[in-house]
Each structure stands twice: as structure tokens, then as C-alpha cells.
Backbone atoms as SQL, in Angstrom:
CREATE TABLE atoms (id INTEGER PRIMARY KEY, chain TEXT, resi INTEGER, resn TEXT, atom TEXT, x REAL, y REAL, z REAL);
INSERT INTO atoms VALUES
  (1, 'A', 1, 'UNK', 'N', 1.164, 40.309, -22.286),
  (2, 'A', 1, 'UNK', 'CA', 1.480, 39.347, -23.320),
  (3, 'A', 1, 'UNK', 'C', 0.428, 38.247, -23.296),
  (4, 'A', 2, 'UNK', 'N', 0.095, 37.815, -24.350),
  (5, 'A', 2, 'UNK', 'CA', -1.126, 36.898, -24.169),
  (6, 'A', 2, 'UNK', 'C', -0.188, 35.328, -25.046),
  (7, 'A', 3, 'UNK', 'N', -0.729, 34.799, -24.373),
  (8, 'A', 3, 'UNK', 'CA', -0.216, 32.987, -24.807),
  (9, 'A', 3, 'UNK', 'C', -1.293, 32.718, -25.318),
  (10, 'A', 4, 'UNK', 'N', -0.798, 31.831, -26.515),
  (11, 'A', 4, 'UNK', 'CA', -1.717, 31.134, -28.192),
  (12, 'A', 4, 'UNK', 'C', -1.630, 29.883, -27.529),
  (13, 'A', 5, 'UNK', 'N', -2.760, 29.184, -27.456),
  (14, 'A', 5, 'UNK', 'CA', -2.641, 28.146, -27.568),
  (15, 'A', 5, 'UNK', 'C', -3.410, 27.397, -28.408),
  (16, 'A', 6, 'UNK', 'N', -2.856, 26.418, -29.426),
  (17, 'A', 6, 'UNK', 'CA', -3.485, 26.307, -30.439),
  (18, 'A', 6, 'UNK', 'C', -3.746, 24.751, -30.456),
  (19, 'A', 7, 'UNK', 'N', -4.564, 23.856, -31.268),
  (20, 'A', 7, 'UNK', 'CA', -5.785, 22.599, -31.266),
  (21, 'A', 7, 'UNK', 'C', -4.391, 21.729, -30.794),
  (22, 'A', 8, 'UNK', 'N', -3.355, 22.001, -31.354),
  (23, 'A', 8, 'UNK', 'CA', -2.057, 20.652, -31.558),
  (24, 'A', 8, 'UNK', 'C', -1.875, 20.525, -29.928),
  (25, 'A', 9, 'UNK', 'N', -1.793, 21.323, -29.462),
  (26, 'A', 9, 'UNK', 'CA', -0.993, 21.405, -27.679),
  (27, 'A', 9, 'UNK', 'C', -2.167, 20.935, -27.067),
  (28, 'A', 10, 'UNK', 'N', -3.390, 21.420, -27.510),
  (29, 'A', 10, 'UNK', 'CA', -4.553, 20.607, -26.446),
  (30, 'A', 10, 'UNK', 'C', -4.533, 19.598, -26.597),
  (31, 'A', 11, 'UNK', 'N', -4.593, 19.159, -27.907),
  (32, 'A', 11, 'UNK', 'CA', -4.492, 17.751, -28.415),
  (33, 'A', 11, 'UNK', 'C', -3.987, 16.574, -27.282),
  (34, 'A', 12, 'UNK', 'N', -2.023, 17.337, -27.698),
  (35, 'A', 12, 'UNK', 'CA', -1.043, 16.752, -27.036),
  (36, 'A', 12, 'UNK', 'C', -1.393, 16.690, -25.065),
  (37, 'A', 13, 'UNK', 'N', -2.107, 17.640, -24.810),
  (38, 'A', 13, 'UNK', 'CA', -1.795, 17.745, -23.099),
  (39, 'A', 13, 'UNK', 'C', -3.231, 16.558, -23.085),
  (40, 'A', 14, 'UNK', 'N', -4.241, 16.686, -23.973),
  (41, 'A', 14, 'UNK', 'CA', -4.887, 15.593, -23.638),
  (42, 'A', 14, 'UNK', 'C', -4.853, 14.109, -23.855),
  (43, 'A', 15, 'UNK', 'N', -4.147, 13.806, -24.907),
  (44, 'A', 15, 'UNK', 'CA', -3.063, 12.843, -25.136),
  (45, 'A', 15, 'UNK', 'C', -2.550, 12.115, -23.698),
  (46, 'A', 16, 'UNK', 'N', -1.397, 12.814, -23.120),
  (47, 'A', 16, 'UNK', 'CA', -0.634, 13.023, -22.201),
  (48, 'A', 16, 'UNK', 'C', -1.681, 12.358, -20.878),
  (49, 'A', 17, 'UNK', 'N', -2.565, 13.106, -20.700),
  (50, 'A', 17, 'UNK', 'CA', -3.285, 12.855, -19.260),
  (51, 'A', 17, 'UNK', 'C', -3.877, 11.840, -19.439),
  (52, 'A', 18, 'UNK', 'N', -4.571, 11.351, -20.619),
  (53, 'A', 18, 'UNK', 'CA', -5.327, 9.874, -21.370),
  (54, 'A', 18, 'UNK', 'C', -4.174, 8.438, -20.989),
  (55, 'A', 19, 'UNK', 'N', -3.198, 9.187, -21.507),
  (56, 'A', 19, 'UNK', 'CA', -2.050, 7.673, -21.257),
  (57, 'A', 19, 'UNK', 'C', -1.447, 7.517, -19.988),
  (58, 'A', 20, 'UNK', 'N', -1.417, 8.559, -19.093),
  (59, 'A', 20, 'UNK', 'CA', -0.828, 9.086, -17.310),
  (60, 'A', 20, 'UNK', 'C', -2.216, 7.929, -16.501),
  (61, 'A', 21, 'UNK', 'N', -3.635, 8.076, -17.370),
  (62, 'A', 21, 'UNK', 'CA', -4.555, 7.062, -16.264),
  (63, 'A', 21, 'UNK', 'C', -4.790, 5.610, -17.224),
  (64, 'A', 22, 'UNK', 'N', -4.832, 5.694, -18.372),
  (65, 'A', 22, 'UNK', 'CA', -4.739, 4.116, -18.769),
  (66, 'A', 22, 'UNK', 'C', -3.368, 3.138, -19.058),
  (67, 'A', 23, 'UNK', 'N', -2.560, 3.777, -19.252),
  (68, 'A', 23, 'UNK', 'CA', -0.877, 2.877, -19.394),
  (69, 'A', 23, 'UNK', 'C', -0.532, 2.798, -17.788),
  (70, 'A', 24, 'UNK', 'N', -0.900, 1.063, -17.963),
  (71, 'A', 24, 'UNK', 'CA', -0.496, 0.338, -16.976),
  (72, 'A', 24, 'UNK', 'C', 1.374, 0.661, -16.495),
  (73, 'A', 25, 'UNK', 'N', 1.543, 1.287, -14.899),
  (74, 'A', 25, 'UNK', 'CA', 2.970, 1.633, -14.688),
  (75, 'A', 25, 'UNK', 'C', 3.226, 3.302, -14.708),
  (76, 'A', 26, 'UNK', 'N', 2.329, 3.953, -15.776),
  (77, 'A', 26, 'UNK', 'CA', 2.533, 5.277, -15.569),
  (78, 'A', 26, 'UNK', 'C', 2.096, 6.008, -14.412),
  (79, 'A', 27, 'UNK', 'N', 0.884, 5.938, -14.021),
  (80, 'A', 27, 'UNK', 'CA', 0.158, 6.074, -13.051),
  (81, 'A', 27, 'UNK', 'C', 0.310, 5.422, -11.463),
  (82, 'A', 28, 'UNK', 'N', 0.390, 5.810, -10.650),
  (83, 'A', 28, 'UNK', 'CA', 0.857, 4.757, -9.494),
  (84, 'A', 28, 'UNK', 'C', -0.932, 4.036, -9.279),
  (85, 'A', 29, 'UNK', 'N', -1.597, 3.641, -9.321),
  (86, 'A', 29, 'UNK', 'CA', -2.700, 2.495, -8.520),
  (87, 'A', 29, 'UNK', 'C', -2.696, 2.017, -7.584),
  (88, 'A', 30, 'UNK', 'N', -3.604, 2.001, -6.542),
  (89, 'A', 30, 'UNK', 'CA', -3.911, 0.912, -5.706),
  (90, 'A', 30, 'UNK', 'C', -4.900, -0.203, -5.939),
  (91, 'A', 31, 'UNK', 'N', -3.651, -1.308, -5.846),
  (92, 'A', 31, 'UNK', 'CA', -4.148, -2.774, -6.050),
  (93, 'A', 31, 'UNK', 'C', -4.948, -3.079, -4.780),
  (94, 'A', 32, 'UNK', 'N', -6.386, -3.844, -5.294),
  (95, 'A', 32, 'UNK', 'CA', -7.106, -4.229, -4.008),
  (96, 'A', 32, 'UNK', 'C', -6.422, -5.281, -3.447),
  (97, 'A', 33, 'UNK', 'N', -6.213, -5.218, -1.783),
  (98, 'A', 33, 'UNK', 'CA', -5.388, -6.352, -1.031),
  (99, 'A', 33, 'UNK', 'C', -6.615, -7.312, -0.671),
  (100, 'A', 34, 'UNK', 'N', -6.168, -8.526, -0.867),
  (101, 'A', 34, 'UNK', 'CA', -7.430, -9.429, -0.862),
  (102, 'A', 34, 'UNK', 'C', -7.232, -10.462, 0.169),
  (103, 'A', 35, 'UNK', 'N', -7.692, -10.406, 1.160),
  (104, 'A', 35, 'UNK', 'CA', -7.568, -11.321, 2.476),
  (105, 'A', 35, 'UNK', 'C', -7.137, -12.792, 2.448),
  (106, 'A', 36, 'UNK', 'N', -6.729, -13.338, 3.255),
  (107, 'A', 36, 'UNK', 'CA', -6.173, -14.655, 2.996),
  (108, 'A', 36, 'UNK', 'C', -6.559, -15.139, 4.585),
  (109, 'A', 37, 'UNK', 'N', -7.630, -15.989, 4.334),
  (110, 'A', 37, 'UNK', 'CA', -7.498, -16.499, 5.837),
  (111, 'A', 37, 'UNK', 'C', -6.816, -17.102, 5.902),
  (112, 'A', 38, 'UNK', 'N', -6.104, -18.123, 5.495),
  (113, 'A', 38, 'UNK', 'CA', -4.950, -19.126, 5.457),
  (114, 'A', 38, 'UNK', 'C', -4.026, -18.713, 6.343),
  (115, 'A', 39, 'UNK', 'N', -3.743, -17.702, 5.719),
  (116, 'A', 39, 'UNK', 'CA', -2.404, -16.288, 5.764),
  (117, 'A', 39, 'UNK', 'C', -2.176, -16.424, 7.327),
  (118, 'A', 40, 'UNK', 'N', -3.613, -15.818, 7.648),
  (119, 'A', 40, 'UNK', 'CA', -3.912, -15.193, 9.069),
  (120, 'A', 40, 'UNK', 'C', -3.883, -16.450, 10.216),
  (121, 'A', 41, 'UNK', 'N', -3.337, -17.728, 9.868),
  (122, 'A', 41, 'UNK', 'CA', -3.242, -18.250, 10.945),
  (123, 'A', 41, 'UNK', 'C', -2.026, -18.172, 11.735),
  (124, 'A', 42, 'UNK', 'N', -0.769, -17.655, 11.356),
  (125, 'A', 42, 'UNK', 'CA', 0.077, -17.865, 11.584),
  (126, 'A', 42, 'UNK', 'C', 0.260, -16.030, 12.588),
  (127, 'A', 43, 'UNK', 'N', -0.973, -15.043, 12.171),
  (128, 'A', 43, 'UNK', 'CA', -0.819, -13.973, 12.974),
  (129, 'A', 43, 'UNK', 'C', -1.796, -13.961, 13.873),
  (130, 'A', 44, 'UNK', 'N', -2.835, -15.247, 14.169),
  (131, 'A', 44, 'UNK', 'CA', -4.268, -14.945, 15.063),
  (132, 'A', 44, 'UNK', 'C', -3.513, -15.142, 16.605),
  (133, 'A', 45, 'UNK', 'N', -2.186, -15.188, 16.787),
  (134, 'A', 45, 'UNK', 'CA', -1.820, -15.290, 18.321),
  (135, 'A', 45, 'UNK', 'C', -1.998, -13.899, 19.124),
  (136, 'A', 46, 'UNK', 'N', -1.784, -13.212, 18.437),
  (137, 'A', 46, 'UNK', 'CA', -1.796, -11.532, 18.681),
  (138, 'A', 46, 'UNK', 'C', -3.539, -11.255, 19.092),
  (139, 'A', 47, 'UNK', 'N', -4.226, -12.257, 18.525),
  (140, 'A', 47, 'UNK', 'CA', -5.326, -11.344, 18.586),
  (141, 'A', 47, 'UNK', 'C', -6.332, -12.649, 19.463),
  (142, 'A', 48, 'UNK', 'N', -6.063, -13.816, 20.037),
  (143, 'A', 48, 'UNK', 'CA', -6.994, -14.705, 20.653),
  (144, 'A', 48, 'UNK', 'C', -6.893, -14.423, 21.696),
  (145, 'A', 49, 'UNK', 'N', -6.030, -14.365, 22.264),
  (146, 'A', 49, 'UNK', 'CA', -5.742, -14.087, 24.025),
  (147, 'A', 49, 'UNK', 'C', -6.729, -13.007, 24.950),
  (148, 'A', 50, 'UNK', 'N', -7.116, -12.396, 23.498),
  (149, 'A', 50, 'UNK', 'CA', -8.181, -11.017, 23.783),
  (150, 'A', 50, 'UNK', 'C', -9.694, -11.855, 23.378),
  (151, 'A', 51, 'UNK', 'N', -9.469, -11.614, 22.011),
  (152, 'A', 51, 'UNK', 'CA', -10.854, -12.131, 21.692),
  (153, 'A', 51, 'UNK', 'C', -11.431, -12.995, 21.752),
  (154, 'A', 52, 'UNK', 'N', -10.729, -13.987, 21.986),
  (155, 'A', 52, 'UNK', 'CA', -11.307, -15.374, 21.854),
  (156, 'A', 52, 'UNK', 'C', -11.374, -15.900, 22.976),
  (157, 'A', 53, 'UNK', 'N', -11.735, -14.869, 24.223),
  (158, 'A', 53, 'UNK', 'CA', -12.565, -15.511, 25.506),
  (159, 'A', 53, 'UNK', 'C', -13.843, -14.440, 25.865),
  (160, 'A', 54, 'UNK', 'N', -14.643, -15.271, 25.550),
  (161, 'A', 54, 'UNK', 'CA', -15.871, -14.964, 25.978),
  (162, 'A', 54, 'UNK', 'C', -16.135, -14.300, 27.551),
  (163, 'A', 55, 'UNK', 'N', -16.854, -13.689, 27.252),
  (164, 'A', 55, 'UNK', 'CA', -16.849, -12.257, 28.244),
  (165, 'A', 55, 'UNK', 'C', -15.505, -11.708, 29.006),
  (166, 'A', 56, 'UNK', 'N', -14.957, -11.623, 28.133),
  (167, 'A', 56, 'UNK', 'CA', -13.299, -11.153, 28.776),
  (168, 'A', 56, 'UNK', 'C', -13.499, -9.809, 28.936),
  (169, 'A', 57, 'UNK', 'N', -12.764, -9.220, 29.969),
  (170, 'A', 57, 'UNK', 'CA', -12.805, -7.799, 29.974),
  (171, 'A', 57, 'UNK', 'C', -11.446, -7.541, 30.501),
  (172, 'A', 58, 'UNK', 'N', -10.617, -6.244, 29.673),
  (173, 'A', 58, 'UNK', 'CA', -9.334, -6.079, 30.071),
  (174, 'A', 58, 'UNK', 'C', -9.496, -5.122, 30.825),
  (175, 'A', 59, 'UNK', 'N', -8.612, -4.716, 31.976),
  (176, 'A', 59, 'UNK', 'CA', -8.653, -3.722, 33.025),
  (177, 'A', 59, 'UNK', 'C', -7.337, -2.549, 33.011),
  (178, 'A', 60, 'UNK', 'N', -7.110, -2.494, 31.483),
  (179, 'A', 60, 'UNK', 'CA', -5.696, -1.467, 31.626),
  (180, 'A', 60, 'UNK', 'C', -6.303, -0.353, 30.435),
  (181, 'A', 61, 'UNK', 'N', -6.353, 0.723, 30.098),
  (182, 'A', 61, 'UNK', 'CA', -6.051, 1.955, 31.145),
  (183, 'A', 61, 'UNK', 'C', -7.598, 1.871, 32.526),
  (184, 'A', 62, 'UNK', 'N', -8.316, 1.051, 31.426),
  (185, 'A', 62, 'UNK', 'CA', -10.159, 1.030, 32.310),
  (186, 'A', 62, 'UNK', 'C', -10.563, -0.147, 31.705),
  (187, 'A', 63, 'UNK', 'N', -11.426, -0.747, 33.084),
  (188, 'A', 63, 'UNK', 'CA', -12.412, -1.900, 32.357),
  (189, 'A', 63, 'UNK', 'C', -12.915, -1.742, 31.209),
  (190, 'A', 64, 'UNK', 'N', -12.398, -2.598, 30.203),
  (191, 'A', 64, 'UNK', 'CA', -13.115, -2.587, 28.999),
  (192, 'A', 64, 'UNK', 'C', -13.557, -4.219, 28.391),
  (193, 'A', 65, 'UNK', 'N', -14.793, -4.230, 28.218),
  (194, 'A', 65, 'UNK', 'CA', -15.173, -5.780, 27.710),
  (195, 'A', 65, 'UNK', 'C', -14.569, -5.893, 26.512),
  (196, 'A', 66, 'UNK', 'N', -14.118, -6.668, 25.999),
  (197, 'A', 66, 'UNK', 'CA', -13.257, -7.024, 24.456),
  (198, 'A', 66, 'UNK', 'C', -14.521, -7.256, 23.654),
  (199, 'A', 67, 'UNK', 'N', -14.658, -7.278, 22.331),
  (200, 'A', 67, 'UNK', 'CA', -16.164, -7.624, 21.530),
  (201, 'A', 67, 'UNK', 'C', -15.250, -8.928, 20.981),
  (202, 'A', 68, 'UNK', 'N', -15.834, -9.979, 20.752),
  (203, 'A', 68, 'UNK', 'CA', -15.670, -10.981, 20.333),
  (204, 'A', 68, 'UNK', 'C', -16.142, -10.567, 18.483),
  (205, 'A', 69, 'UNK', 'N', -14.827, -11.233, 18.056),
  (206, 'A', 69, 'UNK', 'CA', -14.640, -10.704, 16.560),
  (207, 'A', 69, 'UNK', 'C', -14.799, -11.603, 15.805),
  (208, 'A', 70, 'UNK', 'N', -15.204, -12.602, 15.931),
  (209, 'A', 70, 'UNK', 'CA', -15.558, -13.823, 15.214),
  (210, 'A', 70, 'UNK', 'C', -16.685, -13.547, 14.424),
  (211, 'A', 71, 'UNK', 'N', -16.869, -14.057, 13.150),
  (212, 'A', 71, 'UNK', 'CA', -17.746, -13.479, 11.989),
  (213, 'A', 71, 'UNK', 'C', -18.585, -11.860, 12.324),
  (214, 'A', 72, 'UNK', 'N', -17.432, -11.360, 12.603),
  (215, 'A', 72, 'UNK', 'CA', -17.420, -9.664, 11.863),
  (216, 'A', 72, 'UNK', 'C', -17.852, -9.556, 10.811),
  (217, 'A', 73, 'UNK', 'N', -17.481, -8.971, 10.211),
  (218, 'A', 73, 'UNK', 'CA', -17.685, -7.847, 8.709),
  (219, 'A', 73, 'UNK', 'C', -16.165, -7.710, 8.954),
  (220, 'A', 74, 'UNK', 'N', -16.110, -8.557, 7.333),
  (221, 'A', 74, 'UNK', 'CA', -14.354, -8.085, 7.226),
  (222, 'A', 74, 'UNK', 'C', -14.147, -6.440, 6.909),
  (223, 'A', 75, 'UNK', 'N', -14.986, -6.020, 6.451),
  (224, 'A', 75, 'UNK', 'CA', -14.813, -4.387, 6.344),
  (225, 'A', 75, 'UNK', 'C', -14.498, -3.924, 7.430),
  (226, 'A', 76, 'UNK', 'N', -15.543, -3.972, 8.003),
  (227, 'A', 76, 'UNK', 'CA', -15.474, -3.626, 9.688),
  (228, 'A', 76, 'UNK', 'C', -13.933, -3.674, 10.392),
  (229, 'A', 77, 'UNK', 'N', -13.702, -5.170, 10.627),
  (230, 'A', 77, 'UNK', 'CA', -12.519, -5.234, 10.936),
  (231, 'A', 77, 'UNK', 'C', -11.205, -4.444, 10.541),
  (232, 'A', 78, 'UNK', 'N', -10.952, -4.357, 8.886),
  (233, 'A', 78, 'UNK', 'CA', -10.197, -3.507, 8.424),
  (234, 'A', 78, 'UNK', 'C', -10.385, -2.305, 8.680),
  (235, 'A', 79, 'UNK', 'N', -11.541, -1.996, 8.798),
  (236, 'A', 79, 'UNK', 'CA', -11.448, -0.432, 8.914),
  (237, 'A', 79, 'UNK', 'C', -10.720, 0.024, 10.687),
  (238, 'A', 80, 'UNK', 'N', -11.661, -0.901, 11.805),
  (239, 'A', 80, 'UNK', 'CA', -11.290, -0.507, 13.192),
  (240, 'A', 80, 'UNK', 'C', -9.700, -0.928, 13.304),
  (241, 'A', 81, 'UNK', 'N', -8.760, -1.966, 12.531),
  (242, 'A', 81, 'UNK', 'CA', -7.787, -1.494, 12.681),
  (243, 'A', 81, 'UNK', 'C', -6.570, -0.532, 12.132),
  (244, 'A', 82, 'UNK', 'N', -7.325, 0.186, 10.902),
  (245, 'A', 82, 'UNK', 'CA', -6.928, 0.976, 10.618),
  (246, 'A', 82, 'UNK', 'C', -7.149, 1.917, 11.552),
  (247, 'A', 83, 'UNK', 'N', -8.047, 2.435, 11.850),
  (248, 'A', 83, 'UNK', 'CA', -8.428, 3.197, 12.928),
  (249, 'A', 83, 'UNK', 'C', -7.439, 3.162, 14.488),
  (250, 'A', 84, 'UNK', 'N', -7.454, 2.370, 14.806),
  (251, 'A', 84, 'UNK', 'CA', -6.545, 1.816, 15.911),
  (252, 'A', 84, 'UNK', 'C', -5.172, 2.485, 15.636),
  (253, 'A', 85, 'UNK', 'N', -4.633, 1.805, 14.301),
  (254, 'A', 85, 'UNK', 'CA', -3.250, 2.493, 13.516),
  (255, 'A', 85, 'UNK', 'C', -3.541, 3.465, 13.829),
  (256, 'A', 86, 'UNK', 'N', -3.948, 4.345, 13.013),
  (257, 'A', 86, 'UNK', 'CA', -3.840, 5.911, 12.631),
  (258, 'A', 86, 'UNK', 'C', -4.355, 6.454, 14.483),
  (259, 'A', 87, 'UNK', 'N', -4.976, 5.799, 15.614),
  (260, 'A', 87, 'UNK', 'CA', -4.756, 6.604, 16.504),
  (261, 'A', 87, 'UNK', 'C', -6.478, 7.074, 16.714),
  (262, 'A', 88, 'UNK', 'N', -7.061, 7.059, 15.227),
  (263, 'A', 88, 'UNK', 'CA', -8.014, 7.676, 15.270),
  (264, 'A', 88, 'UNK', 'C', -9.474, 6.870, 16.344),
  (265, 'A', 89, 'UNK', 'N', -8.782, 5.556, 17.008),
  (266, 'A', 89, 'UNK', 'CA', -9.254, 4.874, 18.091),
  (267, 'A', 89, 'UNK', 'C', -8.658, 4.730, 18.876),
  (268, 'A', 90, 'UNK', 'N', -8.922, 4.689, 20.138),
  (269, 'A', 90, 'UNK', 'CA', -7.933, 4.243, 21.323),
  (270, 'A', 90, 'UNK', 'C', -7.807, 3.263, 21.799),
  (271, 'A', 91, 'UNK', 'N', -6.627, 2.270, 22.234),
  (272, 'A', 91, 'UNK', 'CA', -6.717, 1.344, 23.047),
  (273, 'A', 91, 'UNK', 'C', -5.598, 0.885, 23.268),
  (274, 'A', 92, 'UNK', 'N', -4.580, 0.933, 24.232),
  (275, 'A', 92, 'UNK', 'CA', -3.219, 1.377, 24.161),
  (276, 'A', 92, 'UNK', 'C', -2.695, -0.740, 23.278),
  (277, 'A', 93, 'UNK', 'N', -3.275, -1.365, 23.613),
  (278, 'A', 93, 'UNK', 'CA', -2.661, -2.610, 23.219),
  (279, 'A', 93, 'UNK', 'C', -3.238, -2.917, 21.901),
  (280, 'A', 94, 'UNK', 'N', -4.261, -2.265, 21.438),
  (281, 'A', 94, 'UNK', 'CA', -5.318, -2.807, 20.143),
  (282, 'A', 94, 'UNK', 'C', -4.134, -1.943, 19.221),
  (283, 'A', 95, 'UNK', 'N', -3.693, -0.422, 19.655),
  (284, 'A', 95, 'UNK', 'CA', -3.092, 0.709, 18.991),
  (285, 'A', 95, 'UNK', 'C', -2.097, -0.093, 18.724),
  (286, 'A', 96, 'UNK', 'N', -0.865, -0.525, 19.282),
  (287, 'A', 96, 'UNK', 'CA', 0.236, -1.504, 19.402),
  (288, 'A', 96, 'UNK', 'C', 0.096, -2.336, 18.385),
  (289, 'A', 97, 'UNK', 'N', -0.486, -3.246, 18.619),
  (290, 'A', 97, 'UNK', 'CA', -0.753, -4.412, 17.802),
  (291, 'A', 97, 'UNK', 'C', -1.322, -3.888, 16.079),
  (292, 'A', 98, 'UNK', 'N', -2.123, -3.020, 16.258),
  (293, 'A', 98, 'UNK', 'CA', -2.543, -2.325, 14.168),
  (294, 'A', 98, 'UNK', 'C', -1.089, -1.753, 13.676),
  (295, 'A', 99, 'UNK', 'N', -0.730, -0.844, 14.538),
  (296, 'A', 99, 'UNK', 'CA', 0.454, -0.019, 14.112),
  (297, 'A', 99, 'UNK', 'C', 1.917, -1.630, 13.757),
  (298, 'A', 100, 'UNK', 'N', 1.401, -2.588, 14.128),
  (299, 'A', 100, 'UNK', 'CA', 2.640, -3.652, 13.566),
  (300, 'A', 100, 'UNK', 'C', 2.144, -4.348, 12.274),
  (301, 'A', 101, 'UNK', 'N', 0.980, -4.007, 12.044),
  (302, 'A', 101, 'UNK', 'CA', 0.457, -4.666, 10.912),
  (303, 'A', 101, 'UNK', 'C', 0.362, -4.048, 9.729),
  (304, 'A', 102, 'UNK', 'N', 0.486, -4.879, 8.835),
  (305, 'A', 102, 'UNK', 'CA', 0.914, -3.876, 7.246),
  (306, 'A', 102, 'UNK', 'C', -0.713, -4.432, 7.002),
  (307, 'A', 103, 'UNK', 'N', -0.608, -3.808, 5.612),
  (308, 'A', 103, 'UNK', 'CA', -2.160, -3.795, 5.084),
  (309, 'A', 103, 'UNK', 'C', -3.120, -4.912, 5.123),
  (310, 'A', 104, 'UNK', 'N', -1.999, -5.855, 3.997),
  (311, 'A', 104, 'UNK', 'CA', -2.143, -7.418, 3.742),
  (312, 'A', 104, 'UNK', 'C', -2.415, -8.319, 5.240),
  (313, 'A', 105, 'UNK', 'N', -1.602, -7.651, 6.404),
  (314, 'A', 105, 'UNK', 'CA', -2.008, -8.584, 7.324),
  (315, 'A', 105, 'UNK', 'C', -3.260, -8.234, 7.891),
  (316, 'A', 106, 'UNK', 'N', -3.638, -7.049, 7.799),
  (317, 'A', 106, 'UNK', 'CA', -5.110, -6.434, 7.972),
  (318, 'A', 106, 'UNK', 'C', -6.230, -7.478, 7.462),
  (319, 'A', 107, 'UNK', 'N', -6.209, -7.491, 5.979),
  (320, 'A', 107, 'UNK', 'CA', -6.892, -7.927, 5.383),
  (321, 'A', 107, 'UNK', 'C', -6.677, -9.368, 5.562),
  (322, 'A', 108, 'UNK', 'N', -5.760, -10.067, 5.956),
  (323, 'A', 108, 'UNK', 'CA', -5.470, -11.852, 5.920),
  (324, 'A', 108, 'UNK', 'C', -6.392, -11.482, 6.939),
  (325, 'A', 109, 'UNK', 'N', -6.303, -10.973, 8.585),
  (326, 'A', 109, 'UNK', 'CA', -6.998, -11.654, 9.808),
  (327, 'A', 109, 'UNK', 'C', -8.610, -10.674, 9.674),
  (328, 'A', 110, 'UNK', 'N', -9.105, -10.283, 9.221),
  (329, 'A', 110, 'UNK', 'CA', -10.287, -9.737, 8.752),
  (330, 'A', 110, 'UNK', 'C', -10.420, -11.154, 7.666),
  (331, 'A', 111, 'UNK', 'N', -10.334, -11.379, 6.693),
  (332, 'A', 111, 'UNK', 'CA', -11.072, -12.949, 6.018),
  (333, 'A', 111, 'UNK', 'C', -11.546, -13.592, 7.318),
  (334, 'A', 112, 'UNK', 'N', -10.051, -13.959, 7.766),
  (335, 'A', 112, 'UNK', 'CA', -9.892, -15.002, 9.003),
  (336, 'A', 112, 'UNK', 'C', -11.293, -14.915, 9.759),
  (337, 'A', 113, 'UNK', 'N', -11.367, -13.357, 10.726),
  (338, 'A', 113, 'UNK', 'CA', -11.963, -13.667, 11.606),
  (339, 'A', 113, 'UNK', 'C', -13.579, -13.609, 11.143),
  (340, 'A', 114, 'UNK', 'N', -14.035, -13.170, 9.906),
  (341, 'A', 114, 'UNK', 'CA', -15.273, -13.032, 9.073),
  (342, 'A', 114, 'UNK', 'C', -15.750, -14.319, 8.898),
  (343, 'A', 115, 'UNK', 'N', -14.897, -15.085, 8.908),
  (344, 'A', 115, 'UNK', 'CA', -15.555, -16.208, 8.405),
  (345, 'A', 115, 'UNK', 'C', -15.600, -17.180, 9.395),
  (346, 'A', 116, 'UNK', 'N', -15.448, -17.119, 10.978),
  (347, 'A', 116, 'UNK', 'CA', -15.613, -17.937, 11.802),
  (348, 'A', 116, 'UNK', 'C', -16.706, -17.783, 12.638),
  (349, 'A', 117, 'UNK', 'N', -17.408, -18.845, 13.133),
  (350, 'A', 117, 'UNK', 'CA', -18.985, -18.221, 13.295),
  (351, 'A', 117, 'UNK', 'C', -18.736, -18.487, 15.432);
């Protein structure tokens, strides 16, 4: 059996997929999350005790020197704690601490720590 498909239905299915990516709500989007250093003062306790001593080195699972994160690359930052989250880095307390953080707080302490010299 062979199926007709004729100009009206292409029309319509292209119709259809045209309004699925431009009608705002049809489509799900990701909104860019936009950092707030402000934000991030109220979460930098989690993260000074580590970073914010110069030549610190933590000794749990192994000596490891901490990198001082002060004017990073907010990319950077977002990305290694995504990374951390997802596992796809190790560090049993860095892992801890991403996996409690939602996106937005990603991005608040990435402004934060980007912009401190």
C-alpha cells in the first residue's frame, strides 16, 4: 500500500515544527543562568575554608594542594563544578559540596569568585 502525501500535510507538518521552535512556551528552552555575585555571598562559607588559604593543602583521601579560585574564569569554575557534580571529577568534599548546588548557585559563586583578584 503506498501513502499520498500531498503539498497541504507538508505544509501543515511544517507549519507545526515552525511554531514547536518559535512560540514562546511550546518548546521547553534553556534560559541562560546569569551569575550574581551578590547572591554568592551568603554561599562563599562552603568554599573559603578551602580556598581562601594560601598554600593550603588538604590531606583526605591524599595530599592535595587546593588551587586558589580567586579571579578564575567564571566558565571554568562552572564547568569544574559541574564536573565535580556529575562525578566526572573527583574529590570526595569538592563532589559533596557541587552535588548541593543547583545551577544558579553555580553560576552566583563563579561571578563571585571571577571577579576577585
Amino acid at each position: 500500500m503506498k501513502l499520498r502525501h500531498d503539498k497541504n500535510q507538508k505544509r501543515s507538518f511544517a507549519a507545526l515544527a515552525f511554531a514547536l521552535v518559535m512560540v514562546p512556551g511550546i518548546a521547553q528552552s534553556q534560559e541562560e543562568i546569569v551569575g550574581d555575585a551578590d547572591a554568592a555571598r551568603s554561599k562563599i562559607s562552603m568554599c573559603i575554608g578551602c580556598h581562601g588559604i594560601e598554600g593550603y593543602k588538604a590531606n583526605f583521601p591524599q595530599v592535595y594542594h587546593v588551587p586558589m579560585i580567586a579571579g578564575q574564569n567564571a566558565e571554568y569554575i562552572v564547568s569544574a563544578l559541574r564536573d565535580y557534580a556529575s562525578g566526572a571529577r573527583t574529590f570526595p568534599s569538592m563532589e559533596a559540596i557541587a552535588q548541593s548546588l543547583s545551577e544558579q548557585d553555580m553560576a552566583d559563586l563563579a561571578a563571585y569568585y571571577s571577579n576577585l583578584k
